[in-house]
C-alpha positions in Angstrom: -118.2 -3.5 -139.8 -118.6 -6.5 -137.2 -115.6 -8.3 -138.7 -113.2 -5.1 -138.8 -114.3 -4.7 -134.7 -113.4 -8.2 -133.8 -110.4 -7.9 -135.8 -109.3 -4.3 -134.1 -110.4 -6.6 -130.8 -108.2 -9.7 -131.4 -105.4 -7.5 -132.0 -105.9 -5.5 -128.9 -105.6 -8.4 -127.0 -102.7 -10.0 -128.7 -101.0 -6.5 -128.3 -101.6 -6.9 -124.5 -101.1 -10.6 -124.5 -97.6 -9.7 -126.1 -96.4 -7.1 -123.2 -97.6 -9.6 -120.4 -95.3 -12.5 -121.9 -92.6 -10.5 -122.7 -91.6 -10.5 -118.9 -91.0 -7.0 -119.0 -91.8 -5.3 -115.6 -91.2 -2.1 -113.5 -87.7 -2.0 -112.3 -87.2 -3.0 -108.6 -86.9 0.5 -106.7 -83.3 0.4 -104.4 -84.4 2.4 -101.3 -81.7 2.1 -99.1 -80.5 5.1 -101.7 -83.1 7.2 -100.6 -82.6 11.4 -100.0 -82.8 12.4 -96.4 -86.2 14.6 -97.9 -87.7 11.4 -98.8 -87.2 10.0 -95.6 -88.3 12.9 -93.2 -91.6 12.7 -95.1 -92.2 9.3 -95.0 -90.5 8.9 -91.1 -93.2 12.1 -89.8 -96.3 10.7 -89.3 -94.4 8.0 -87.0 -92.2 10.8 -85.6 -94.7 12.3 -84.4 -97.1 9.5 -82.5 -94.7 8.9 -79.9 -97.0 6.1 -78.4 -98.0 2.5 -79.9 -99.5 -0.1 -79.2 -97.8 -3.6 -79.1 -100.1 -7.0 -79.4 -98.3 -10.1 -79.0 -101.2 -13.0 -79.5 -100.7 -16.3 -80.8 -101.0 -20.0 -80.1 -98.8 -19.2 -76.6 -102.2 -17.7 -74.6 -103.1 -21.3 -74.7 -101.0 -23.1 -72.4 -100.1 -19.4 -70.8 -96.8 -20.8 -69.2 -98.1 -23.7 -67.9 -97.0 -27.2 -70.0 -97.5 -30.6 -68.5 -98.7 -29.5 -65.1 -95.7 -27.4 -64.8 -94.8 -23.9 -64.8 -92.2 -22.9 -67.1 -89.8 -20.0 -66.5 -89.4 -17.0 -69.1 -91.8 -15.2 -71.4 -94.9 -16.9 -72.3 -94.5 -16.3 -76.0 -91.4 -18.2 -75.9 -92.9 -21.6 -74.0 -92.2 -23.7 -77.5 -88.3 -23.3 -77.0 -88.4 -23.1 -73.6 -90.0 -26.3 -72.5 -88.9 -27.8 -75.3 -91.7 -28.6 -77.1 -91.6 -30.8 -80.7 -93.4 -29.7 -83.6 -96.0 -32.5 -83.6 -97.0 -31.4 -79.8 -96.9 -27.6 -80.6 -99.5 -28.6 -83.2 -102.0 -30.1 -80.9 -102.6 -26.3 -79.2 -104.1 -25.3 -82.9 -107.5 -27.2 -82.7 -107.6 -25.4 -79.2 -107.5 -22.1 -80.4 -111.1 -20.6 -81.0 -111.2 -16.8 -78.7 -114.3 -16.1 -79.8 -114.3 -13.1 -77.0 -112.4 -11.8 -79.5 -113.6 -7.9 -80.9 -111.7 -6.2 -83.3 -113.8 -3.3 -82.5 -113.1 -3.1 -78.9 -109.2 -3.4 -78.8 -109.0 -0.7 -81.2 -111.2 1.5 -79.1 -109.1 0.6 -76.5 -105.9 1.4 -78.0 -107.5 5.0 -79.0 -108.9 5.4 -75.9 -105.6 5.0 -74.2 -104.1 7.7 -76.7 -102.1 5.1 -79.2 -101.6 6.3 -82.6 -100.2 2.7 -84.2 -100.9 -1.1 -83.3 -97.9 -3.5 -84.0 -99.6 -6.7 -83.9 -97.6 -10.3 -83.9 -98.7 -11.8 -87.6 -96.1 -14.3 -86.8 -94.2 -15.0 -84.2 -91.1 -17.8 -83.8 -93.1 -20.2 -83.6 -94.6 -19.7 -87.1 -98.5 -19.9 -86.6 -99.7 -17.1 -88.7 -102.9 -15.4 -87.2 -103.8 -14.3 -90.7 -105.4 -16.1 -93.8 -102.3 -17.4 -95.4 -102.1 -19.4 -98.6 -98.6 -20.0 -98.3 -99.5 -22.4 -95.1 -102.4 -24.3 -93.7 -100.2 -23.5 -89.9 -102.9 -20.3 -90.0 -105.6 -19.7 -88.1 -108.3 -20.2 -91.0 -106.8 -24.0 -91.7 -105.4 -25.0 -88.5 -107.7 -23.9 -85.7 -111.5 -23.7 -85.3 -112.0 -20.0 -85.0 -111.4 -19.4 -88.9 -111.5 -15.6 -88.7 -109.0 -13.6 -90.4 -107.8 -11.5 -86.8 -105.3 -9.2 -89.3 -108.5 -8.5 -91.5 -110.7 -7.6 -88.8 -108.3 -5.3 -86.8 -107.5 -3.5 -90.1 -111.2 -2.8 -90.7 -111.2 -1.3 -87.3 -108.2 0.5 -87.5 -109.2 2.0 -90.5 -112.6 3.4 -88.9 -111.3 4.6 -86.1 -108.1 6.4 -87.1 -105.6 4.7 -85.9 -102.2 2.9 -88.1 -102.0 -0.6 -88.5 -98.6 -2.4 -87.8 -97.3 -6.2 -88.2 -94.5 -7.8 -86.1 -93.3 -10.8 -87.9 -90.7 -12.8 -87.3 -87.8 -14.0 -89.6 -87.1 -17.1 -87.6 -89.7 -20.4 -87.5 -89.7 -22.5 -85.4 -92.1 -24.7 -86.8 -90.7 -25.0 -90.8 -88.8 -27.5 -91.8 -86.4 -25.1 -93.7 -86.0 -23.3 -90.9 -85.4 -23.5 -87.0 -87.6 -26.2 -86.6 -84.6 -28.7 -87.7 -82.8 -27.1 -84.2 -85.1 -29.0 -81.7 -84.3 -29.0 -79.0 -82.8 -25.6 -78.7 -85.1 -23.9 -81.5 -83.0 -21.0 -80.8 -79.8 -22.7 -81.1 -77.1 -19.6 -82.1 -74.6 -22.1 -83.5 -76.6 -23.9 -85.8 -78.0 -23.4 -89.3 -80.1 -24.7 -91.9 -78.5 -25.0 -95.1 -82.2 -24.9 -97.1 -83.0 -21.4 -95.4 -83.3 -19.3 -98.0 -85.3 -21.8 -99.5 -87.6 -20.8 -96.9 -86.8 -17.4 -97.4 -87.9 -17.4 -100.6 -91.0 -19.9 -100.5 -92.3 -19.1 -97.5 -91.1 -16.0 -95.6 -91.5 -13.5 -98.7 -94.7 -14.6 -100.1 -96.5 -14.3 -96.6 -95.1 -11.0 -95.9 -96.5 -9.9 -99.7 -100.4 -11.4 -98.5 -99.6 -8.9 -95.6 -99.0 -6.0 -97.5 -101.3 -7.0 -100.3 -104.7 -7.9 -98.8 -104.9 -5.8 -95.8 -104.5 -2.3 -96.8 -101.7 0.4 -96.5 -99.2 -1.0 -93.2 -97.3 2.0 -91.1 -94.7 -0.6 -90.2 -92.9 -4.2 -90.4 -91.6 -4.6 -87.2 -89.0 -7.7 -88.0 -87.4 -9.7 -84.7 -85.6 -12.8 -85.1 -82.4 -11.3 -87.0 -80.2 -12.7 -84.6 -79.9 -16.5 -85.8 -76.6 -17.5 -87.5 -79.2 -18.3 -91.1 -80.1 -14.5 -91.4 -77.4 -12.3 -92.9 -77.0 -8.8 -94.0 -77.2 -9.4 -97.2 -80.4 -10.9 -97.1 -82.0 -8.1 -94.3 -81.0 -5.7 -97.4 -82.6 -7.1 -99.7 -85.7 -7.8 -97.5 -85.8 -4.5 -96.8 -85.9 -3.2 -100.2 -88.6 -6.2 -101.3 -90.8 -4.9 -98.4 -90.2 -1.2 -99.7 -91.1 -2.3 -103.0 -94.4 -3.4 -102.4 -95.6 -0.6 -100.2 -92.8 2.1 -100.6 -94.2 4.2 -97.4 -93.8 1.5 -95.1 -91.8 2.0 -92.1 -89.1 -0.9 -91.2 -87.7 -1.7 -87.9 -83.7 -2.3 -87.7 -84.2 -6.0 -86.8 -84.7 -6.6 -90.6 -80.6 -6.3 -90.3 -77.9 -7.6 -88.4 -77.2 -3.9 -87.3 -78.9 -4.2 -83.9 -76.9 -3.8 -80.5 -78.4 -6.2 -78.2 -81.3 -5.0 -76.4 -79.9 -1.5 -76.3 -81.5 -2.2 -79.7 -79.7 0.9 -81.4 -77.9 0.8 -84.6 -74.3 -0.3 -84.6 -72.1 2.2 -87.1 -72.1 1.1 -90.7 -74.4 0.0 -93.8 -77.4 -1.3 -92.1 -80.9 -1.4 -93.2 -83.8 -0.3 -91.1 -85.2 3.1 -90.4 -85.4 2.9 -86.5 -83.3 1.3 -83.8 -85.9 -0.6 -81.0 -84.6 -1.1 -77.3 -86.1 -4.0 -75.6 -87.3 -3.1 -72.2 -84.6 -0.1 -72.0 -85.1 3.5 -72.1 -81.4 5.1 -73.3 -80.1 7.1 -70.4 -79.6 10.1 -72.8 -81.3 11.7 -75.6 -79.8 11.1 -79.1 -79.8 13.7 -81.7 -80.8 12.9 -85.4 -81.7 9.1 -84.6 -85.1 7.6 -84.3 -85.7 4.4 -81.8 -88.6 3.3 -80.1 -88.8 1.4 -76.7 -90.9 -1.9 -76.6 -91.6 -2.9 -73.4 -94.1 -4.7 -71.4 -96.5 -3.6 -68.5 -95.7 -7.0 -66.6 -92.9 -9.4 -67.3 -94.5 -11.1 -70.2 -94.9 -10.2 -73.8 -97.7 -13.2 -74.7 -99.9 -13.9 -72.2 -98.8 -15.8 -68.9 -101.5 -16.3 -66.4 -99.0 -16.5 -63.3 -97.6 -13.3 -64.5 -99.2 -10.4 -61.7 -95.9 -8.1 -61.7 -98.0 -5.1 -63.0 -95.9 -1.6 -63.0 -98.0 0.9 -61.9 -99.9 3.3 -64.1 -97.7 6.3 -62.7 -94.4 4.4 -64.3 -96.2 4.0 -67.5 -96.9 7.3 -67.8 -93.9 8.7 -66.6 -91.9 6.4 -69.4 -93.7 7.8 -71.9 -92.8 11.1 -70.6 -89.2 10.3 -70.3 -89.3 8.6 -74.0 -90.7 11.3 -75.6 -88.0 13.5 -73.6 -85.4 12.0 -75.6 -86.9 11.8 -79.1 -88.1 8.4 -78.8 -91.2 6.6 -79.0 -93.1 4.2 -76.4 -94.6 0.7 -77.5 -96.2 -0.7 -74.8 -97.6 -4.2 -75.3 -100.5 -6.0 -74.2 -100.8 -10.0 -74.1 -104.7 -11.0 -74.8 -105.7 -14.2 -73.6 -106.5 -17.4 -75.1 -110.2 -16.4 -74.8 -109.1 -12.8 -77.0 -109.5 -10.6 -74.2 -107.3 -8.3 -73.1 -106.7 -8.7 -69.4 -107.8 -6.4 -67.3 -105.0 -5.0 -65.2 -103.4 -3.8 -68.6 -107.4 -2.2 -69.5 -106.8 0.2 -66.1 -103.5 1.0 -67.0 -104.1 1.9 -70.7 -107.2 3.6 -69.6 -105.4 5.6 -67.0 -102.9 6.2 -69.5 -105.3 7.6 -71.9 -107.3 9.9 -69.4 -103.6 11.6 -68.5 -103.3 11.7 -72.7 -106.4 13.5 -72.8 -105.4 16.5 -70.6 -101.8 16.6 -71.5 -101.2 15.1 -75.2 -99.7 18.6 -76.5 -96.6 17.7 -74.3 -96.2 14.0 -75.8 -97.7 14.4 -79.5 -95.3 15.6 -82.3 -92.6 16.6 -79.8 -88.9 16.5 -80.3 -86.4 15.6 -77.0 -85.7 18.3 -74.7 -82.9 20.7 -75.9 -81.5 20.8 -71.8 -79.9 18.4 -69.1 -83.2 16.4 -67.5 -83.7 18.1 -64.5 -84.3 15.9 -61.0 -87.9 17.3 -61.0 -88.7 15.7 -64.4 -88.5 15.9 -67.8 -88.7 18.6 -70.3 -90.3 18.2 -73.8 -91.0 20.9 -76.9 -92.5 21.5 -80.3 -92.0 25.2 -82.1 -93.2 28.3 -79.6 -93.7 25.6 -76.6 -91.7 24.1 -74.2 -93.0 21.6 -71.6 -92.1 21.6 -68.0 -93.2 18.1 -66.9 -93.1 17.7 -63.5 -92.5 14.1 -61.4 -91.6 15.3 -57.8 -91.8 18.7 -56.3 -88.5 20.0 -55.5 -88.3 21.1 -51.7 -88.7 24.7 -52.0 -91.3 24.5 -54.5 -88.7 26.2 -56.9 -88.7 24.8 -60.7 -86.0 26.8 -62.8 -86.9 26.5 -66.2 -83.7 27.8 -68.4 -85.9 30.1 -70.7 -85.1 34.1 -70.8 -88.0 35.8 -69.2 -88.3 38.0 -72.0 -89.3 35.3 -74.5 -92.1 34.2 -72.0 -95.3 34.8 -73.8 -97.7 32.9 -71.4 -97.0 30.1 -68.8 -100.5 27.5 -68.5 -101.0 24.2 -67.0 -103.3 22.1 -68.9 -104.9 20.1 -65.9 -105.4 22.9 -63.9 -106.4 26.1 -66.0 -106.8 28.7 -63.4 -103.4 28.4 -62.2 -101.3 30.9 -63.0 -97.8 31.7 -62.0 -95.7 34.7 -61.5 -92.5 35.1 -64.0 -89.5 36.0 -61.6 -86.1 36.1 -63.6 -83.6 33.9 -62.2 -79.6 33.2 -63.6 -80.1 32.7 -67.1 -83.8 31.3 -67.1 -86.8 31.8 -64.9 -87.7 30.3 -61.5 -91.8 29.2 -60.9 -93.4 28.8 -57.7 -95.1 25.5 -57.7 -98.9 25.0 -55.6 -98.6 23.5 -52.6 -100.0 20.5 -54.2 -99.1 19.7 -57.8 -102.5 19.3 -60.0 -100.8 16.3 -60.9 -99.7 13.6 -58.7 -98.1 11.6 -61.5 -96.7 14.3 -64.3 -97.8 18.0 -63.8 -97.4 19.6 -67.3 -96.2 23.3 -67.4 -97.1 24.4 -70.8 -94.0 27.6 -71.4 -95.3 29.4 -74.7 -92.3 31.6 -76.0 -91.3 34.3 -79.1 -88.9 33.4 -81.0 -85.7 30.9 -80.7 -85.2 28.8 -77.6 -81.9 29.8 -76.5 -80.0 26.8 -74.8 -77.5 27.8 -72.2 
């Protein structure tokens, strides 16, 4: 009986042993052929968020603009190209990185706190250093730097316990590989040059890390790509990046910059067969809403994506808020980014804004959260947002004579609220083809009053 076991054993294993060596193995998926049902399902959760977070942390906090005694112009993320910095010297800020201040736990609060649904964090930026625990290159934060903490690990241990998505940036270009851009020194970003081993890189180097990141830290909501705009990437090769990515975790949200599709930093999606599910304006907000596309503005609450420590030009809290209002106004979303510091801190002027953010979030939400753009003209008072049964009347500035026409028949009105001040109520008085509502002599709100306008059946636009 022994001998017929092992022998039913060994031929178990040989069967198996066959089916592995045979080479056969699921057929790559091609998702750029997916139904519009497919991609409504997989695009709602992100449709509906309408605020991120965006982390850009990295070697950069470091010097913080500052190289040889001397402050250098532009965004600190971008000091490598700009002061023209070689390889070999970029290298020495690596043993210098160790932000032990650093808590997982704490930005993630943070982010929640503030009322963001997703963090899009830089695993990689241009200049290459991956703040992950890569085994495709020692220019990581576990092999290159004295801090050896896996930051991408952490954060997605946190993200996952407190509810909110988890995100990577990474960049197509390097600065710091040999394949790459790094042959382009001076000008790293030299847009006449190219590097005829690329897609060695490509496939030795840029694939393999972006499989550890959607491998070994749990489901991603996105890959946001940047980078697409060097003479090395093609279309050909953001398709088929596209569909790798999909591959490996076929829910996963992409950015357009994994194509060449991209319109400057408009950031929309020129006509024609791109890949990328979203178009991503850079420090824009498009004048008008558009209909049946989904785009997302990044922008920054100073000048400065990475951290710069001359860098005080803070907008205010009130025109954070109120570009969130007017994003979600026109069917976009809003990811605002925060540069931590060397030390892993987030600074403080972006904590009050986030946190002032996220105590106007806490009353008002309902008018931001799983919102499509408004369906009228935006008015001079403000903006208008809705979701079925609800419109929202957001209110910047209090017209003269305290009049705001909202075009909704008064017959539909069901009940008119305002969320920060509940005992408010207003009287219905038909006007043209809407209804006209006496503001309070002061708004509740000094930033964004909502006007929560709950109605029976179809909104008629006229």
């Amino acid at each position: 009986m022994v001998g017929k076991r092992m022998y039913g054993v060994i031929m178990l294993v040989l069967v198996l042993i066959t089916c592995l060596s045979c080479g056969e193995k699921k057929p790559a998926v091609n998702y750029l052929q997916e139904s519009s049902e497919e991609r409504a399902a997989r695009m709602q959760w992100w449709q509906e968020a309408r605020f991120g977070m965006f982390i850009h942390w990295g070697l950069y906090a470091i010097p913080a603009g500052e190289y040889n005694g001397k402050q250098v112009e532009g965004i600190g993320e971008w000091i490598m190209n700009t002061a023209q910095i070689p390889v070999q010297d970029y290298e020495k800020f690596a043993p210098q990185f160790n932000p032990v201040k650093f808590n997982a736990d704490e930005w993630v609060a943070l982010a929640k706190e503030a009322g963001v649904k997703y963090i899009v964090i830089t695993s990689k930026h241009h200049d290459g250093f991956a703040i992950f625990d890569s085994k495709v290159t020692k220019w990581d934060v576990m092999d290159a730097t004295p801090f050896k903490r896996d930051i991408l690990k952490e954060l997605s241990v946190a993200c996952e316990n407190q509810g909110i998505t988890l995100c990577f940036y990474h960049s197509i270009m390097d600065w710091h590989h040999p394949q790459a851009q790094a042959s382009y020194f001076p000008n790293y970003n030299d847009g006449e040059k190219v590097n005829p081993e690329f897609p060695k890189y490509v496939k030795n180097h840029l694939k393999p890390q972006l499989k550890e990141l959607l491998t070994n830290y749990g489901k991603v909501g996105i890959l946001w790509f940047d980078g697409e705009w060097n003479k090395d990437w093609t279309s050909p090769m953001g398709k088929d990046l596209y569909n790798y990515v999909r591959n490996l975790q076929p829910d996963i949200i992409i950015n357009n910059r994994v194509d060449k599709g991209r319109m400057g930093m408009q950031g929309l999606t020129a006509e024609g067969e791109f890949a990328g599910d979203y178009g991503t304006p850079e420090q824009e907000i498009p004048d008008t809403g558009l209909p049946g596309v989904d785009w997302e503005s990044c922008m920054t609450m100073n000048d400065t994506w990475g951290y710069k420590a001359s860098d005080n030009n803070w907008k205010s809290a009130e025109m954070l808020i109120r570009n969130l209002v007017d994003i979600a106004s026109k069917g976009g979303n809003y990811l605002l980014n925060v540069g931590p510091t060397a030390e892993g801190l987030i600074p403080e002027a972006s904590v009050e804004r986030l946190k002032a953010i996220g105590a106007w979030m806490k009353v008002n939400g309902d008018a931001v959260y799983g919102t499509s753009a408004s369906p009228f003209a935006k008015p001079e008072w403000g903006r208008y947002t809705q979701k079925p049964g609800k419109l929202f009347a957001i209110v910047f500035e209090k017209p003269k004579n305290g009049l705001v026409q909202i075009p909704v028949a008064a017959v539909q009105v069901k009940n008119i609220s305002v969320p920060a001040a509940p005992d408010l109520t207003f009287k219905v008085k038909p006007a043209g083809d809407g209804i006209s509502l006496q503001l309070p002599k002061e708004l509740p709100d000094k930033i964004a009053t909502v006007i929560v306008i709950e109605y029976d059946g179809e909104l008629v636009v006229k």
